[in-house]
Backbone as ProteinMPNN parsed JSONL, in Angstrom:
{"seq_chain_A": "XXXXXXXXXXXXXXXXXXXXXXXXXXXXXXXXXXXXXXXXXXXXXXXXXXXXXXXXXXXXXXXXXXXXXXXXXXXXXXXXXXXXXXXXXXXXXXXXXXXXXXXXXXXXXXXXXXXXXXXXXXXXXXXXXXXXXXXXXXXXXXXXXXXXXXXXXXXXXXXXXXXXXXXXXXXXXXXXXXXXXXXXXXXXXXXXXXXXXX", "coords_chain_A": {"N_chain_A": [[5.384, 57.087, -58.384], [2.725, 55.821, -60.108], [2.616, 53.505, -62.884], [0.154, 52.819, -66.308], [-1.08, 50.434, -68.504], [-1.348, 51.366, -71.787], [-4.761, 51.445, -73.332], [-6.352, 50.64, -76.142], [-8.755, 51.74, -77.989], [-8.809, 50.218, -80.845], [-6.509, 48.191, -81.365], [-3.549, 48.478, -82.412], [-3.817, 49.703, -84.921], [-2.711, 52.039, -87.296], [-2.255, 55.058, -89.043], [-1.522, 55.658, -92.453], [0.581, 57.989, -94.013], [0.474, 58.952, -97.441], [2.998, 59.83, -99.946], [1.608, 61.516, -102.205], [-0.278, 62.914, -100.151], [-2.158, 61.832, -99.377], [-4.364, 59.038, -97.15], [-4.197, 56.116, -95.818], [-5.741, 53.634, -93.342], [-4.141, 50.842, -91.631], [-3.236, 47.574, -89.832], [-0.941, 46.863, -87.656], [1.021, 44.239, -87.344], [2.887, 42.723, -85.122], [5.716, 40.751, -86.262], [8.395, 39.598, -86.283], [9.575, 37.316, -85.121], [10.896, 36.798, -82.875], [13.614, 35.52, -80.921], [14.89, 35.698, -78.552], [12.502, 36.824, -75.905], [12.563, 39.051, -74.308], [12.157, 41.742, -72.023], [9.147, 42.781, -71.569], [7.55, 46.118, -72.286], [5.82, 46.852, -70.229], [3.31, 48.603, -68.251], [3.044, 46.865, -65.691], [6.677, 46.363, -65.699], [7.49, 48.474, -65.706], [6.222, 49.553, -63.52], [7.439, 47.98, -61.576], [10.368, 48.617, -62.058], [10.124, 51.184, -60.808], [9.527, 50.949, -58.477], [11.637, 49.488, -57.375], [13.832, 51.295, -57.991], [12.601, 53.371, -55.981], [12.951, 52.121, -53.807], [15.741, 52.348, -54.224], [16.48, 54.521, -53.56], [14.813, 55.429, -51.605], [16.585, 53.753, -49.7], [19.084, 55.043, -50.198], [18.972, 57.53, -49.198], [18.259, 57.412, -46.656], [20.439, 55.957, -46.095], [22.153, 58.575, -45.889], [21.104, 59.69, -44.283], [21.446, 58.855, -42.204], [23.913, 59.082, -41.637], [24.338, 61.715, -41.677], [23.522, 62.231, -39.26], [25.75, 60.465, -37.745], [27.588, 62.078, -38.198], [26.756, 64.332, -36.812], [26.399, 63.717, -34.282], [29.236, 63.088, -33.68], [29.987, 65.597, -34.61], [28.417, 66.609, -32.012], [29.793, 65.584, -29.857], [32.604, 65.921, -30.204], [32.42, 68.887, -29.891], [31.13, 69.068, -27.15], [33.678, 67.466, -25.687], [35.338, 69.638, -26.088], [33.834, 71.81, -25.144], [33.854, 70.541, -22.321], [36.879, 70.802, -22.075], [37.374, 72.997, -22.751], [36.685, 74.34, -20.375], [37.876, 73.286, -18.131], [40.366, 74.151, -18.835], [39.992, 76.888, -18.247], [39.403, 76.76, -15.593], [41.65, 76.037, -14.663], [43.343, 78.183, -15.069], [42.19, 80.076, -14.001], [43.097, 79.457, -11.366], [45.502, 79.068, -11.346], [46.292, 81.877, -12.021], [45.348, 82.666, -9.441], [47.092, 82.112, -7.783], [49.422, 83.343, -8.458], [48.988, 85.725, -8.243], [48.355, 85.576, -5.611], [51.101, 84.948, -4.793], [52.506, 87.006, -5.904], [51.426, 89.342, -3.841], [52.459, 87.966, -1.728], [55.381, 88.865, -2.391], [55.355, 91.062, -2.596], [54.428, 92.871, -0.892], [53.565, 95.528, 1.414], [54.539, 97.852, 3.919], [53.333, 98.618, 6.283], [53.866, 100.148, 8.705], [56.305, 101.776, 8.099], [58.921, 100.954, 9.012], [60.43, 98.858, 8.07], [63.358, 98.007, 7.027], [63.871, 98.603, 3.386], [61.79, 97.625, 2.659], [58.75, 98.051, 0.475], [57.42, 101.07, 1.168], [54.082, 101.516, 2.86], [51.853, 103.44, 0.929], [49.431, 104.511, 2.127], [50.164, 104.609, 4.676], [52.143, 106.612, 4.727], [51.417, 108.915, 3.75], [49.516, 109.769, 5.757], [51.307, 109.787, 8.222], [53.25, 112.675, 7.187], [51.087, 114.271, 6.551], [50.549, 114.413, 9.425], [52.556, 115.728, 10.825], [53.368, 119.003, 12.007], [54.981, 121.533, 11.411], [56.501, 123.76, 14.173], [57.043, 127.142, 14.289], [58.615, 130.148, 14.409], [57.454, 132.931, 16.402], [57.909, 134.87, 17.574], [60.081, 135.759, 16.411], [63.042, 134.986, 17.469], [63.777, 132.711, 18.124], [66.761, 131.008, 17.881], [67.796, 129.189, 15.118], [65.471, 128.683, 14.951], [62.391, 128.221, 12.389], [61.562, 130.424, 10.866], [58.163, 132.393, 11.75], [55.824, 132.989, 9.006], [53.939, 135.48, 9.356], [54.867, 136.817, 11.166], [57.16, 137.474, 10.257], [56.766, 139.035, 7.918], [54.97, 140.992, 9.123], [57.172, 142.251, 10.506], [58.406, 143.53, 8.49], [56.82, 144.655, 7.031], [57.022, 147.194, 8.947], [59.554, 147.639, 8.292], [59.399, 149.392, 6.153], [57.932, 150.959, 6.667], [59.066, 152.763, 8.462], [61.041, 153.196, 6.961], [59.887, 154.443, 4.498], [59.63, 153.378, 1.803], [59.476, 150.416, -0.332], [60.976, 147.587, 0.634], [61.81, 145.229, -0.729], [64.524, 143.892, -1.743], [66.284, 145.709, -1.175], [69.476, 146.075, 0.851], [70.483, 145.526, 3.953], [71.865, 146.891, 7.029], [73.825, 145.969, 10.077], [75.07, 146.955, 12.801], [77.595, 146.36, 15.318], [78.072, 146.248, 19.126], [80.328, 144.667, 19.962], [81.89, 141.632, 19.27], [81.794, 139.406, 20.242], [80.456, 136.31, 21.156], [79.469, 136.091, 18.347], [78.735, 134.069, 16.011], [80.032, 134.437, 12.963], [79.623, 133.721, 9.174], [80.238, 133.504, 5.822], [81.948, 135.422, 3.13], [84.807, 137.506, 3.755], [85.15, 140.547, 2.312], [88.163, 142.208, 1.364], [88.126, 144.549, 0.4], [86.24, 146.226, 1.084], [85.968, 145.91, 3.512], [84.472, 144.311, 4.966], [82.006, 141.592, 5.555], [80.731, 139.087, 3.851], [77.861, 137.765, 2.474]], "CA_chain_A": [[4.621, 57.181, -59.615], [2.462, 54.306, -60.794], [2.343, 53.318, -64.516], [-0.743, 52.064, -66.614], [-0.854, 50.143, -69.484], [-2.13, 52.078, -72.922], [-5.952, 50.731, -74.042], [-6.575, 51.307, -77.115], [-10.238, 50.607, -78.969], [-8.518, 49.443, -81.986], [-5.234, 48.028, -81.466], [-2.447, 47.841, -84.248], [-4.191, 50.49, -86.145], [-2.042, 53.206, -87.653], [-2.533, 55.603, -90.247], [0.033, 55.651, -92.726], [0.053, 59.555, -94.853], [1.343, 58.54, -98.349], [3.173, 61.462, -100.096], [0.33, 62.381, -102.54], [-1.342, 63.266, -99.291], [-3.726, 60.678, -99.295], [-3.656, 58.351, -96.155], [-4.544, 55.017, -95.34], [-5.379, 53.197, -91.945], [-3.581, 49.92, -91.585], [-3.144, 47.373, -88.77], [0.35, 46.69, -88.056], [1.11, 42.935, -86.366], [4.323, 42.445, -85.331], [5.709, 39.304, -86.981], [9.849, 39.482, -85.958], [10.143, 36.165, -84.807], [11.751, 36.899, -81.664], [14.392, 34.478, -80.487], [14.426, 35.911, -76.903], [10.979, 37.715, -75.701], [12.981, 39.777, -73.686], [11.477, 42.016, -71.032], [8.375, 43.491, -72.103], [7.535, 47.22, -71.96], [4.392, 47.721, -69.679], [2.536, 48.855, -66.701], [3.667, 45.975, -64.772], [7.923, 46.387, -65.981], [7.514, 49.98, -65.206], [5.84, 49.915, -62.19], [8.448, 47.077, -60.821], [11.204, 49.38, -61.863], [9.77, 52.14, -60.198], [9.66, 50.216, -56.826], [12.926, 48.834, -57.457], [14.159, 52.686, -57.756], [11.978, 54.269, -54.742], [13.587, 51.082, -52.427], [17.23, 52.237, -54.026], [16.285, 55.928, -53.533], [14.779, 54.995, -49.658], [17.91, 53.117, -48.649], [20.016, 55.801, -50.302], [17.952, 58.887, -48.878], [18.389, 56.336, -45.194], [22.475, 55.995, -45.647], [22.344, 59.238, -45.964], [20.634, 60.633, -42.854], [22.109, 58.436, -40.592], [25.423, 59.681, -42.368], [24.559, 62.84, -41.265], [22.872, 62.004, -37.658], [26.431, 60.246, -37.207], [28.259, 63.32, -38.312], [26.042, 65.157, -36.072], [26.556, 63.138, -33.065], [30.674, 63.147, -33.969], [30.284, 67.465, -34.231], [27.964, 67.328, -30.992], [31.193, 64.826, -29.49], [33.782, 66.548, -30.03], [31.73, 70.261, -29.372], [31.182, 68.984, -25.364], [34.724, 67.482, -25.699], [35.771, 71.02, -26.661], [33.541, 72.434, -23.844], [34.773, 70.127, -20.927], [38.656, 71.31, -22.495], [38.057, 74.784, -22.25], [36.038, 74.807, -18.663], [39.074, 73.178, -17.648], [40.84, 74.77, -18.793], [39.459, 78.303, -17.557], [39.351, 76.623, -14.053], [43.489, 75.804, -14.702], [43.576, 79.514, -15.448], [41.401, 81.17, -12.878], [43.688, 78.598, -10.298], [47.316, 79.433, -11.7], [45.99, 83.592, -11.489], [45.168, 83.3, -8.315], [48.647, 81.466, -7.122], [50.559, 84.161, -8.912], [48.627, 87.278, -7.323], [48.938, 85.67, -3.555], [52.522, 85.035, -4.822], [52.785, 88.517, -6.007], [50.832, 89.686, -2.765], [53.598, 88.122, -0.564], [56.651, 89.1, -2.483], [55.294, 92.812, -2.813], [53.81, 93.701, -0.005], [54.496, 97.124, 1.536], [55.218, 97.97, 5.289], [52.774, 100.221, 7.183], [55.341, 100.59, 10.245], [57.241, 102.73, 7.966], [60.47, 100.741, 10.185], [61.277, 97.801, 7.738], [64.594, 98.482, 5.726], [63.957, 97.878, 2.14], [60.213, 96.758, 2.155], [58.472, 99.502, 0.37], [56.477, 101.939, 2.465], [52.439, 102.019, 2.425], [50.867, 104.84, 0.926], [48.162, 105.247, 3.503], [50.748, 105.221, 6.306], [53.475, 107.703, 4.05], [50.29, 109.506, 3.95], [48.875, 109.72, 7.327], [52.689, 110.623, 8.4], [52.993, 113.382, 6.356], [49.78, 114.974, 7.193], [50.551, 114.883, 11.005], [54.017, 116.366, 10.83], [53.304, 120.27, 12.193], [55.986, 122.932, 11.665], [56.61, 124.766, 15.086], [57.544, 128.472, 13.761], [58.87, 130.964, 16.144], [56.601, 134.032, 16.159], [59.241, 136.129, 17.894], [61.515, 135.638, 15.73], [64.102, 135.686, 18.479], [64.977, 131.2, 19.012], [68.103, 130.672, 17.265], [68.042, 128.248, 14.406], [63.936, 128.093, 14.292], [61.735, 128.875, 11.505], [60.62, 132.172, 11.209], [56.882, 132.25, 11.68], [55.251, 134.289, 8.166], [53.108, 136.088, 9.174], [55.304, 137.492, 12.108], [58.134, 137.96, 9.284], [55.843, 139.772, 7.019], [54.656, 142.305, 9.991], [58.16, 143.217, 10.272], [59.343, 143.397, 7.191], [56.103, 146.088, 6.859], [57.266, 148.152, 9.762], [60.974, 148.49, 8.062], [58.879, 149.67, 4.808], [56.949, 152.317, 7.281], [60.274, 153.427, 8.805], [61.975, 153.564, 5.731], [58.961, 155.064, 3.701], [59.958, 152.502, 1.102], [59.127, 149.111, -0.448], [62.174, 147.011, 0.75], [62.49, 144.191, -1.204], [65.792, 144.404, -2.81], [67.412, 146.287, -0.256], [70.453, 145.66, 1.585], [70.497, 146.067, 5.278], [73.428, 146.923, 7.371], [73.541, 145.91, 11.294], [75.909, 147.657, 13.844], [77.513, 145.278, 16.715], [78.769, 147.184, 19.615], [80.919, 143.609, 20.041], [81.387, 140.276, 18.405], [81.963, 138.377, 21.585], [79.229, 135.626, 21.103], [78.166, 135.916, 17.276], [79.477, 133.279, 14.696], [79.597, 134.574, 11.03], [79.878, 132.797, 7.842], [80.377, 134.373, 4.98], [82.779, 135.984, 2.698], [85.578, 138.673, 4.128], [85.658, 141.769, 1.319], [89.069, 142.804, 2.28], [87.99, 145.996, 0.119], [85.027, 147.119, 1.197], [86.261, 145.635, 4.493], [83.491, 143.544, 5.562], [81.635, 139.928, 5.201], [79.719, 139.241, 2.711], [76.932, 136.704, 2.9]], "C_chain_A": [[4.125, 55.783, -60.003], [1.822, 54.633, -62.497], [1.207, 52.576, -64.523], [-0.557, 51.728, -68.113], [-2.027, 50.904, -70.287], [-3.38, 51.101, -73.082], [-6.715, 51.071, -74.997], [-8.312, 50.399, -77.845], [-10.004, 49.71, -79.903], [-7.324, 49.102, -82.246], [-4.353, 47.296, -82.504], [-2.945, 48.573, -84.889], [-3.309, 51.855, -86.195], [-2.861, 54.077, -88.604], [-1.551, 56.123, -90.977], [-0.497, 56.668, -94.159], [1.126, 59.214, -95.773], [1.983, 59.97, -98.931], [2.562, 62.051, -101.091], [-0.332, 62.718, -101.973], [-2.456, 62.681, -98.968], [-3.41, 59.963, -97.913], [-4.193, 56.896, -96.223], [-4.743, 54.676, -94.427], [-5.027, 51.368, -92.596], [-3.611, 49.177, -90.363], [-1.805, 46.886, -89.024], [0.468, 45.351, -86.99], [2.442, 42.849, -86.553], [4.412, 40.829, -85.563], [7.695, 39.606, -87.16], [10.537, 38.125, -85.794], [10.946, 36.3, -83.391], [12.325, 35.583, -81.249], [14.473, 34.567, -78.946], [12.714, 37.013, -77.082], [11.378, 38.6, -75.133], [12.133, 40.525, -72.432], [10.475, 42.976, -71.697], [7.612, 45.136, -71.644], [5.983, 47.715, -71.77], [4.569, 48.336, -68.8], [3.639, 47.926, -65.89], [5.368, 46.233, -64.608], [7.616, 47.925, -64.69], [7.092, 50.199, -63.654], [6.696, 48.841, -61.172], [9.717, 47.866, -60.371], [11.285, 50.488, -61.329], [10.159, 51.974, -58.61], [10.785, 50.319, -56.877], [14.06, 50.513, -57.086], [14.201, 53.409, -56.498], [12.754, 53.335, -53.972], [14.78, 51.867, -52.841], [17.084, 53.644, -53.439], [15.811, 56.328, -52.079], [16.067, 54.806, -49.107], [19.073, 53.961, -48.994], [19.872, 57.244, -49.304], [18.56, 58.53, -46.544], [19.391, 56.512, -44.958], [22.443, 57.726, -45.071], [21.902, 60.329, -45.003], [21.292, 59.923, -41.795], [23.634, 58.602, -40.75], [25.445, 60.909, -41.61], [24.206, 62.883, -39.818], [24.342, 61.058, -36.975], [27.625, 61.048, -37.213], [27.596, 64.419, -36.898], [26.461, 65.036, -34.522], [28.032, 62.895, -32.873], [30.369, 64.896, -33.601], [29.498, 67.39, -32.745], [28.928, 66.464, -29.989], [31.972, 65.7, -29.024], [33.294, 67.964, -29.422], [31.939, 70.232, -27.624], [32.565, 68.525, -25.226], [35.902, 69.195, -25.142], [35.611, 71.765, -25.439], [33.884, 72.327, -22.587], [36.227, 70.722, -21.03], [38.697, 72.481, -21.805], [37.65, 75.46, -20.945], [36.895, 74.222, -18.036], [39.981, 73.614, -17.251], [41.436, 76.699, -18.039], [39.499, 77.832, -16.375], [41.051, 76.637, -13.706], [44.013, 77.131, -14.223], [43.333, 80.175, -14.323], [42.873, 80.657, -11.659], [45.49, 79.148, -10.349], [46.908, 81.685, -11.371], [45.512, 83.669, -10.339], [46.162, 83.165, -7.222], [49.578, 82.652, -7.625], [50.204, 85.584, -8.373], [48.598, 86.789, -5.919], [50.47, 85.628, -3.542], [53.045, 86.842, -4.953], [52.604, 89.004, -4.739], [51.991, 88.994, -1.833], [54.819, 88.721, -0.718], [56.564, 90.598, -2.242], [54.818, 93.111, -1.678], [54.358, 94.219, 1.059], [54.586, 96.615, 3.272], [54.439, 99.352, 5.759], [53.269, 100.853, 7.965], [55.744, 101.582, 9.717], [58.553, 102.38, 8.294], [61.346, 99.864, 9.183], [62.131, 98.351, 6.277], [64.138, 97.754, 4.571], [62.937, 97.573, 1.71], [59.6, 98.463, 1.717], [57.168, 100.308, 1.216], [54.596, 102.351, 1.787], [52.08, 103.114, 2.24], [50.173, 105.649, 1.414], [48.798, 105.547, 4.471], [51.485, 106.068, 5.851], [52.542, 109.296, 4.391], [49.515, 110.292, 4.949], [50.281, 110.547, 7.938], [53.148, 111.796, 8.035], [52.116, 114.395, 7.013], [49.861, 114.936, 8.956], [51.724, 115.8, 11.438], [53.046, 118.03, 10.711], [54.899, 121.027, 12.398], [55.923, 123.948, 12.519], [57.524, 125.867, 14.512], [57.569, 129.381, 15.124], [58.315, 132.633, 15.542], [57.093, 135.344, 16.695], [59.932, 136.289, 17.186], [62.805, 135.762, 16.234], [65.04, 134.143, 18.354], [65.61, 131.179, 17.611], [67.447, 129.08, 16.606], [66.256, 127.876, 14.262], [63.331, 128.591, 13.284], [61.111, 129.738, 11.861], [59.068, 132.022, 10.586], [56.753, 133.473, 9.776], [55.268, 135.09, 7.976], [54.083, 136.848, 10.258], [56.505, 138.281, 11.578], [57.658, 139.167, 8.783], [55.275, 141.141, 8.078], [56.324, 143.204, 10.086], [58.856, 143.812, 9.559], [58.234, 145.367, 6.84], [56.292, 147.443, 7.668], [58.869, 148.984, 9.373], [60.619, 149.248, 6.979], [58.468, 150.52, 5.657], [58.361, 153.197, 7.354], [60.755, 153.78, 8.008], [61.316, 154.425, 4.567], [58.823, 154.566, 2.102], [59.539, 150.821, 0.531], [60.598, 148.118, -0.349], [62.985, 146.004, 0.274], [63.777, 144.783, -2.118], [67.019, 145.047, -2.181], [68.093, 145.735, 0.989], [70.39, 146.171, 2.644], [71.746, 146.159, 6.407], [73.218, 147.16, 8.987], [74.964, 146.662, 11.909], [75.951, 146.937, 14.785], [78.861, 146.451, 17.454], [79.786, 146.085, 20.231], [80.759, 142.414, 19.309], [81.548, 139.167, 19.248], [80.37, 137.67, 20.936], [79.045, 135.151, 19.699], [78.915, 135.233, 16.204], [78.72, 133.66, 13.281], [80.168, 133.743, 9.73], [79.506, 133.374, 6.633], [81.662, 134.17, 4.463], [83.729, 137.159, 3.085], [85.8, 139.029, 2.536], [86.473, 142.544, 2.052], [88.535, 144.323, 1.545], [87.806, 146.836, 0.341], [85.461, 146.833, 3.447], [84.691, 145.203, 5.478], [83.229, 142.386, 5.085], [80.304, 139.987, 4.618], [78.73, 138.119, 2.986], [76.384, 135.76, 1.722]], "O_chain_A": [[4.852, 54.806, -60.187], [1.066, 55.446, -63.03], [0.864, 51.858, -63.584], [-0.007, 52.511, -68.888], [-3.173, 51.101, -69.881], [-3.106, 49.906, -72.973], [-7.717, 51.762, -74.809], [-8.728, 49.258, -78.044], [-10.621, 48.651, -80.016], [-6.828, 49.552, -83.279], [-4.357, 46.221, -83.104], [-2.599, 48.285, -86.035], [-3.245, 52.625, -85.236], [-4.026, 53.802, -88.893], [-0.739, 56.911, -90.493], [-1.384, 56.443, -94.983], [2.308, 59.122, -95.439], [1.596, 61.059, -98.506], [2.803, 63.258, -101.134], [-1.362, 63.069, -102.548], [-3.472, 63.056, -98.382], [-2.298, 60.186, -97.436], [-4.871, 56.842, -97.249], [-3.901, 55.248, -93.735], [-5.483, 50.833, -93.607], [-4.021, 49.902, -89.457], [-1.403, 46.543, -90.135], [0.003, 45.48, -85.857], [3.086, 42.87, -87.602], [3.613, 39.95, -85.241], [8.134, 39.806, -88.293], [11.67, 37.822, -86.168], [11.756, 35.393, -83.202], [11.598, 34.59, -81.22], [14.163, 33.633, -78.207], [12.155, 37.606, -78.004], [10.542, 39.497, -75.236], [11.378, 39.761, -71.832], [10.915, 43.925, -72.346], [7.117, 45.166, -70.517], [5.235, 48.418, -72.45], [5.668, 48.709, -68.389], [4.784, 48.243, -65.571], [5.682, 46.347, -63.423], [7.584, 48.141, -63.479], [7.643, 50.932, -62.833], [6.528, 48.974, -59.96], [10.175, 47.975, -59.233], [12.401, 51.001, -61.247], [10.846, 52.657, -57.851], [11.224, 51.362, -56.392], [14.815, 50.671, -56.127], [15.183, 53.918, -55.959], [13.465, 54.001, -53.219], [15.247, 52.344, -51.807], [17.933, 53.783, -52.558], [16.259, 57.293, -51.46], [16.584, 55.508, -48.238], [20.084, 53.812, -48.309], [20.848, 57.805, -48.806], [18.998, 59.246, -45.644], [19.73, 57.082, -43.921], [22.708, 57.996, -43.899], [22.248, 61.51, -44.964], [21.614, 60.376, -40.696], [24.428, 58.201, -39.9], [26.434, 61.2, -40.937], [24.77, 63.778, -39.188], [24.254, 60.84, -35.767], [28.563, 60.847, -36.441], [28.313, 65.149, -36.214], [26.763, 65.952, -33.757], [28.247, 62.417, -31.759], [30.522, 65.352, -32.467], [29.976, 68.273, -32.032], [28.648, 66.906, -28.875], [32.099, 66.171, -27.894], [33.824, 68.225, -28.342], [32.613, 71.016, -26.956], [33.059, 69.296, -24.403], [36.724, 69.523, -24.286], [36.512, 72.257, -24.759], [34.156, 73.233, -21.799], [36.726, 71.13, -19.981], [39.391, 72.945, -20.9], [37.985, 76.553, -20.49], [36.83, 74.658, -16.887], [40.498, 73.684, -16.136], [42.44, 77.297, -17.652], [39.726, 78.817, -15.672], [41.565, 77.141, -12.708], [44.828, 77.299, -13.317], [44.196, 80.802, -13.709], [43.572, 81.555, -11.19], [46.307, 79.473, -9.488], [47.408, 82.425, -10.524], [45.156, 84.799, -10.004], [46.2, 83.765, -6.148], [50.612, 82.789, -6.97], [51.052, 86.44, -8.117], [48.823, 87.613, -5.032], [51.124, 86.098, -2.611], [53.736, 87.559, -4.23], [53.697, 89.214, -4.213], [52.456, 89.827, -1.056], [55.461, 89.122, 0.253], [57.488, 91.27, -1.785], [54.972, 94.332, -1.654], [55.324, 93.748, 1.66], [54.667, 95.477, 3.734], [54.723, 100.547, 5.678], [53.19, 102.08, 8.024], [55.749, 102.577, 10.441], [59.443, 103.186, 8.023], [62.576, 99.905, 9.207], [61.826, 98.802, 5.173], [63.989, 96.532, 4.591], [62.824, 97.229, 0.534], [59.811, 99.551, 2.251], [56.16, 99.824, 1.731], [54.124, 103.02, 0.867], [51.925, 103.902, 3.173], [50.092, 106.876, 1.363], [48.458, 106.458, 5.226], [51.776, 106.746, 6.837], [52.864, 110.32, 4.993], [48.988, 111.387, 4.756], [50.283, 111.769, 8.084], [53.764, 112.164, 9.035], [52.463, 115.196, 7.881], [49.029, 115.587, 9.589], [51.65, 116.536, 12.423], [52.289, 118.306, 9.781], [55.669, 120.988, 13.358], [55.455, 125.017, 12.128], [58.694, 125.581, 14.256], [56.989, 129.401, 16.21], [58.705, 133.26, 14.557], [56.798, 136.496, 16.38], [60.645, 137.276, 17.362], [63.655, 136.461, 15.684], [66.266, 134.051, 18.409], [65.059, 131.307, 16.517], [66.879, 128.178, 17.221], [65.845, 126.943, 13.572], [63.74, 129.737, 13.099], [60.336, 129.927, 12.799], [58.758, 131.686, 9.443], [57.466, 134.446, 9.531], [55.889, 135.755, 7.148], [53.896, 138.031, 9.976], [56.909, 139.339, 12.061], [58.091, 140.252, 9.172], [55.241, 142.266, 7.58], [56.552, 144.384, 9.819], [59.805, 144.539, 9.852], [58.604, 146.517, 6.6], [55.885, 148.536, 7.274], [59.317, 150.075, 9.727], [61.552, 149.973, 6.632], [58.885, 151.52, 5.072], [58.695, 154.071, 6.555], [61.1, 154.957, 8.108], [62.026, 155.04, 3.772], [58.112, 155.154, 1.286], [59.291, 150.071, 1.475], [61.246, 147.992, -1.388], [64.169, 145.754, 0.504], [63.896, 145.749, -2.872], [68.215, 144.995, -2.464], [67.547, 145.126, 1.908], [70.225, 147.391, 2.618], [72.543, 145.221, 6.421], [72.638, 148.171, 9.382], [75.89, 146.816, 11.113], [74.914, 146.608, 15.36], [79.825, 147.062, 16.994], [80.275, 146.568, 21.252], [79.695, 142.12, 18.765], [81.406, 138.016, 18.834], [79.448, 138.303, 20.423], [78.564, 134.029, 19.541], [79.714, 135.881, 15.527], [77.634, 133.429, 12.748], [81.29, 133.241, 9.668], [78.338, 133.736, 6.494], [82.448, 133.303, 4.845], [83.256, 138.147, 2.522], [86.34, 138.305, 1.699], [86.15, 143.299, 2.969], [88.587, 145.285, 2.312], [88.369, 147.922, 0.201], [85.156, 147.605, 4.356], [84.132, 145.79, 6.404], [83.988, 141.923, 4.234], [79.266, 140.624, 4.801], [79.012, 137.508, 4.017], [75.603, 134.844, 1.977]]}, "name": "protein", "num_of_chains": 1, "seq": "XXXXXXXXXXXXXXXXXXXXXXXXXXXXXXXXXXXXXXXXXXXXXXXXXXXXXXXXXXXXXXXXXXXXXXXXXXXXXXXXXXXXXXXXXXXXXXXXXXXXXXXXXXXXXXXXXXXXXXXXXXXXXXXXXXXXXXXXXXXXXXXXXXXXXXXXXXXXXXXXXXXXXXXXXXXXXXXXXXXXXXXXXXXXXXXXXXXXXX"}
């Protein structure tokens, strides 16, 4: 802001409104005597103190950005600080998880063989094993101690149901040996009924 000094056409003239309403103009000269002159109140004062201001109000306005441009450059510091820490860190991380899953991976790991005592057995080979294993069934039903085929069961079982004219489940069947030379039984002896029970 720049100041200008007042210019008046007729300077020192007042007009002084008496209280019958009447007025007067007057010129007014100052006549104080001043002992100091002190600092006088123009244009020139004003527009010094103005400067004087805008410079304190520059160099304050100045502190005050490079206040913040050294705050700035402190938060963008420590920020990459921060960033090198934690990509470090995450590399520490990735490095220690991958030592503890090959560690895991040696202490755990299974046994496809199927042979080794104690190591636990692979899935895919338990698996595979399993699925190859065939049940030879005896379709005669005649070899001692083999599984009785089904379907070869089930035909005879329908032919004692023809013979008998009957549905047989449930019923007890009673064999006739014209010797026991040969035939090991196991069972119960009913001295009662006088036979072996099963």
């Amino acid at each position: 802001m720049h100041f200008v000094d007042r210019k008046a056409k007729y300077p020192g003239r007042w007009t002084m409104m008496k209280s019958d309403g009447t007025s007067e103009i007057i010129t007014l000269i100052r006549n104080d005597e001043p002992v100091v002159e002190g600092t006088p109140m123009n244009a020139d004062t004003l527009n010094t103190l103005s400067d004087v201001a805008g410079a304190d109000i520059a160099k304050e306005k100045a502190e005050a950005a490079a206040t913040v441009a050294s705050t700035a450059k402190d938060a963008a510091e420590l920020a990459a600080n921060s960033a090198t820490a934690s990509r470090d860190a995450a590399a520490s991380s990735a490095e220690e998880a991958k030592k503890s899953a090959d560690k895991a991976a040696a202490v755990v790991s299974t046994d496809p063989t199927l042979t080794i005592s104690g190591a636990p057995a692979d899935a895919k080979a338990v698996g595979d094993r399993i699925n190859a294993i065939k049940i030879e069934t005896d379709k005669t039903l005649t070899v001692a101690n083999a599984a009785a085929d089904a379907a070869a069961t089930g035909v005879r079982i329908k032919l004692l149901e023809m013979v008998h004219g009957t549905d047989v489940n449930g019923i007890s069947f009673v064999s006739a040996f014209d010797t026991l030379d040969g035939v090991a039984l196991e069972g119960v002896w009913n001295k009662k009924a006088s036979r072996v029970e099963f």
